[in-house]
C-alpha positions, 0 to 999 in steps of 0.5 A, spaced: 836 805 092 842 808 092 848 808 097 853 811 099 858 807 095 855 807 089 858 813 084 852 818 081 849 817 075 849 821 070 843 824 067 842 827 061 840 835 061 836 837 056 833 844 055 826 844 055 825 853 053 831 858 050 830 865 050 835 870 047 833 878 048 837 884 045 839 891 048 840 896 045 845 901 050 846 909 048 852 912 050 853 916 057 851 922 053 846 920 049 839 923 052 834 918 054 829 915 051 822 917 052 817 911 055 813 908 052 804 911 051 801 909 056 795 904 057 789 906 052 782 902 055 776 903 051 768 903 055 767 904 063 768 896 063 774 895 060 776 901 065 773 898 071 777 892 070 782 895 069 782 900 075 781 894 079 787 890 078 791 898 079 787 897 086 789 890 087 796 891 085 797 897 090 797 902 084 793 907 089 795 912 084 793 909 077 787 906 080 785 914 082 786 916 076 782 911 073 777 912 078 777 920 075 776 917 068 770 913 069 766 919 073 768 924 066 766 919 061 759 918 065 757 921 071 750 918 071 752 911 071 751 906 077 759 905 076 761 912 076 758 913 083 761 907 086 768 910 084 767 915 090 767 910 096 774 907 092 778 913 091 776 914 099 779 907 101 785 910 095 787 915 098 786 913 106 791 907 104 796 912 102 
């Protein structure tokens, strides 16, 4: 128990995880540099997937285009047809 007298003791630190990153910095005159590709989903699965976590995270945007992707790849498919009601709530939330 410690008490008001009492001095800290003192602990050792010990670092548990270091990290180091390196930046490159262009010069004010320099053009910037163009962002990298965009994501590449492979199959309506992975596309679905993906267009959930867009929706979820707030991605209304991205998940419409994904909602659009799903729709050109197979437009018969269960999925495709529930893509319709999603880009509603898309758009109503924009």
């Amino acid at each position: 128990m410690f008490r008001a007298n009492q001095s800290i003791p003192n602990l050792p630190i010990i670092a548990v995880a270091e990290d180091t990153k390196s930046l490159r910095v262009l010069p004010k005159s320099a053009a910037a540099p163009k962002p990298p590709g965009g994501v590449v989903v492979k199959g309506l699965d992975a596309l679905e997937r993906l267009r959930i976590g867009l929706f979820l995270q707030g991605d209304l945007k991205g998940a419409e285009q994904a909602f659009e992707k799903i729709t050109e790849m197979d437009p018969q498919n269960p999925m495709a047809g529930q893509t319709f009601g999603a880009r509603a709530r898309c758009r109503k939330e924009t």
